[in-house]
C-alpha positions as CSV (number, residue, x, y, z in Angstrom):
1,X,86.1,120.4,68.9
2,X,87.8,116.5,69.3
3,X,85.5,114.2,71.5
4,X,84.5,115.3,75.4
5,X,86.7,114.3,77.9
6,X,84.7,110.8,79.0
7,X,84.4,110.8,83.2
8,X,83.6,108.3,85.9
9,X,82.2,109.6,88.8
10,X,83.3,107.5,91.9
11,X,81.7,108.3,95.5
12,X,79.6,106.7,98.4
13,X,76.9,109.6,98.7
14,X,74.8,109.9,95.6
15,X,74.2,113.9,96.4
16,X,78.0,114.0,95.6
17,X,78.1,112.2,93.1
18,X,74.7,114.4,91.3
19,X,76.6,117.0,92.2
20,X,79.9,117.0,90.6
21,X,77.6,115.3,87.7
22,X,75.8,118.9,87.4
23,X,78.9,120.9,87.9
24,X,80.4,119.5,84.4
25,X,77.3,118.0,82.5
26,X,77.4,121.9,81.5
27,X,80.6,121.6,80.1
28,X,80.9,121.4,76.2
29,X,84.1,119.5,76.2
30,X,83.6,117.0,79.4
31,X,81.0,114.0,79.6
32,X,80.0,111.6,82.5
33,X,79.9,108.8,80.9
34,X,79.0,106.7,84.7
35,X,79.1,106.3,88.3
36,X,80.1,103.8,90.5
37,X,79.4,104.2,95.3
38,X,82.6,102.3,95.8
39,X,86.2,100.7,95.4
40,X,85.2,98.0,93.8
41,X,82.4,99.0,91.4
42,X,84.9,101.7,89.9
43,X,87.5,99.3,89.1
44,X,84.1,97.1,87.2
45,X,83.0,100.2,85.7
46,X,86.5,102.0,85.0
47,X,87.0,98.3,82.6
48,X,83.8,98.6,81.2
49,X,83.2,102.1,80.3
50,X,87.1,103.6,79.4
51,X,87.0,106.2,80.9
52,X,89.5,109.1,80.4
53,X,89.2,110.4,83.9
54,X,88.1,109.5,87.1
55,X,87.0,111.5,90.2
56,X,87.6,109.0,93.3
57,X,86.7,109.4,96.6
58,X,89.4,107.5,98.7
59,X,87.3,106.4,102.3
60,X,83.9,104.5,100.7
61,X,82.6,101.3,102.4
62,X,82.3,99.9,99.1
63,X,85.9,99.2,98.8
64,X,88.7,102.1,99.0
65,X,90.3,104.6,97.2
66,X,93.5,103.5,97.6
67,X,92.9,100.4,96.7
68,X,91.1,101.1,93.5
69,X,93.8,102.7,92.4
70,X,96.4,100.2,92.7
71,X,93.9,97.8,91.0
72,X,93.5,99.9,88.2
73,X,97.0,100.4,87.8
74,X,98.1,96.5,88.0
75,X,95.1,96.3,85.0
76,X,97.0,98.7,83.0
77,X,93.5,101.3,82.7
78,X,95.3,104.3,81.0
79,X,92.2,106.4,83.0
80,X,94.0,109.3,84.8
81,X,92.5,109.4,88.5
82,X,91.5,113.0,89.6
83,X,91.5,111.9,94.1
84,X,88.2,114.4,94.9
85,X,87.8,113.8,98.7
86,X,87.6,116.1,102.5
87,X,90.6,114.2,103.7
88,X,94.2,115.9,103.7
89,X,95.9,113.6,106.2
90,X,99.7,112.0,105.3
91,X,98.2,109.0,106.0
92,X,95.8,109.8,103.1
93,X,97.3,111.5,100.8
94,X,100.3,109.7,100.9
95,X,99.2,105.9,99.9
96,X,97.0,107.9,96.9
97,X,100.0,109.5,95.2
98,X,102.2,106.3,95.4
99,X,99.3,104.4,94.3
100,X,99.1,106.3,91.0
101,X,96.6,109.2,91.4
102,X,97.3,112.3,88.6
103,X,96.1,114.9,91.1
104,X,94.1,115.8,94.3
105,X,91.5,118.2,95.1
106,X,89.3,119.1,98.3
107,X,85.5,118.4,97.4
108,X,84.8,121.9,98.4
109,X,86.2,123.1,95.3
110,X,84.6,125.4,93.2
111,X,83.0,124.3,89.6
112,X,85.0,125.5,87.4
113,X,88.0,124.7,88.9
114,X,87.2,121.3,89.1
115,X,86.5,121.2,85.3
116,X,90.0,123.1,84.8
117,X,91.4,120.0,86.8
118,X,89.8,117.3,84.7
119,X,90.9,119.4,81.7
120,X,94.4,119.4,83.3
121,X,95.1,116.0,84.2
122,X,93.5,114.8,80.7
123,X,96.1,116.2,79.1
124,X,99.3,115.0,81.2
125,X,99.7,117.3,84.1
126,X,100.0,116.7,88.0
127,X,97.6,118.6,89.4
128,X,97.8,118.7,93.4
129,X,96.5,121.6,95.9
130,X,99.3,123.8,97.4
131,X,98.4,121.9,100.7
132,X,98.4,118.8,99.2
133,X,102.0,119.2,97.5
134,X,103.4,121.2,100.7
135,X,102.3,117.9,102.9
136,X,103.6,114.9,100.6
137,X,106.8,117.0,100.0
138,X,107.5,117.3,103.9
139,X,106.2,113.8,103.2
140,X,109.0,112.2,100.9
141,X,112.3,111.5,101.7
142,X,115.0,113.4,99.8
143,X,118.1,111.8,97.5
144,X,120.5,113.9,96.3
145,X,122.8,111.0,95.2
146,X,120.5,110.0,92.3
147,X,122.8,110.1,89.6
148,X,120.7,112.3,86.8
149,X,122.1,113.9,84.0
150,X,121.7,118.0,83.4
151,X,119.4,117.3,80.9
152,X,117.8,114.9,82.9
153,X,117.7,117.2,85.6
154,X,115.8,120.0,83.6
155,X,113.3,117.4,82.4
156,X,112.3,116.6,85.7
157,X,111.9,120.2,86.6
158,X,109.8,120.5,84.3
159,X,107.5,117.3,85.1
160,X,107.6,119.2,88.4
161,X,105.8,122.1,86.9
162,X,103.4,120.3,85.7
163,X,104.1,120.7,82.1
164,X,103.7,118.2,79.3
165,X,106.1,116.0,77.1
166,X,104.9,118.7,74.4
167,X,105.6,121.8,76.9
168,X,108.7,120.1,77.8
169,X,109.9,119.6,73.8
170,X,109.1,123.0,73.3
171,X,110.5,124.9,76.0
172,X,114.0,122.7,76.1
173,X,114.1,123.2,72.2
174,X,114.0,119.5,72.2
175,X,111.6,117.0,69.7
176,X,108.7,115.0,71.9
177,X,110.5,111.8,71.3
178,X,113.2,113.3,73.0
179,X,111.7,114.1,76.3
180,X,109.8,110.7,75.9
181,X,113.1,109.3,76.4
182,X,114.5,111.7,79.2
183,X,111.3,111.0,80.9
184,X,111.6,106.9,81.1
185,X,115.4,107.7,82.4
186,X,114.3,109.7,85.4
187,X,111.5,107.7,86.7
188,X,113.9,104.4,86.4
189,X,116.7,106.2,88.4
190,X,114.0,108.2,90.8
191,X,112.2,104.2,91.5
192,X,109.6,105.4,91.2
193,X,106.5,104.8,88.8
194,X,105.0,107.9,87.7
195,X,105.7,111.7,87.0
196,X,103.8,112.4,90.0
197,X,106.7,110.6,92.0
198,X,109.0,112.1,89.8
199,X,107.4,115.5,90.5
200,X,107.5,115.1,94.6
201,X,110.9,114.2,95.1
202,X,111.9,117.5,92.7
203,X,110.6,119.9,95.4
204,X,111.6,117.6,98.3
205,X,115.1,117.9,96.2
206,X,114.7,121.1,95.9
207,X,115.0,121.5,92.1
208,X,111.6,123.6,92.3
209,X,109.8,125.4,94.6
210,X,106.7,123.8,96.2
């Protein structure tokens, strides 16, 4: 086994944040490595510690979600953010996918799925629940004039399904570099600045179902 999957634990209420602490401290491969109560403090810790993930909470008197995120993201942390919050709202969700979040769960959600998320946005995947997608694709505006190429066109398809550059390679017949390059095209014609973009305007497009 390769080194645990290193997570920052971000929320205002310290029984939420023991308690996603407990629900993967019992995981072999996943490791808390901190915890910050708010906005600010995760954008302090996320440069101290590296994290590889981090579970955010988005409304936190300690500075917000939202916020955090576009911080990190203007530092250039390579942490994937895994949005853990009660709040399903456009007004929500919305800003915390453009800001750069990998995925977004409900904090209701049960233990081992949450370490299956942490597991799945670790490795490259958008990872959003089927209310969550349904709302930010009704959400997003669709453009069928964007000029992609087939190829193009099955690559982002595929970003849609949540599949990695590896998962792409293979199942195009393609080498990683390849889809690397594919990748970079779409999210420059798309304008927008991450495969979770990428992967919203596809089902608003209607290359893939929701």
């Amino acid at each position: 086994m390769g080194d645990p999957i290193r997570v920052l634990v971000v929320d205002d209420h310290q029984v939420v944040r023991q308690g996603l602490r407990t629900f993967l401290d019992v995981q072999d491969d996943i490791a808390v490595v901190g915890e910050a109560a708010g906005g600010a403090a995760c954008v302090t810790e996320a440069e101290r510690l590296r994290p590889d993930v981090i579970l955010l909470d988005l409304r936190m008197p300690g500075g917000d979600g939202v916020q955090a995120l576009r911080d990190l993201r203007e530092r250039g942390n390579p942490a994937r953010v895994l949005v853990v919050t009660s709040f399903t709202d456009a007004s929500t969700v919305l800003p915390a996918v453009r800001a750069g979040a990998a995925g977004y769960v409900y904090k209701d959600v049960d233990p081992a799925a949450l370490a299956a998320a942490v597991r799945a946005v670790h490795a490259g995947h958008v990872l959003l629940h089927p209310d969550v997608a349904g709302l930010l694709a009704a959400g997003e505006p669709a453009d069928g004039g964007v000029p992609l190429t087939a190829r193009e066109r099955e690559v982002l398809a595929e970003i849609a399904r949540g599949r990695s550059n590896r998962e792409i390679a293979r199942a195009l017949a393609v080498t990683e570099k390849t889809v690397k390059t594919h990748v970079s095209a779409v999210l420059a014609k798309l304008g927008v600045q991450d495969r979770t973009q990428a992967a919203l305007f596809a089902v608003r497009a209607g290359l893939v179902d929701s």
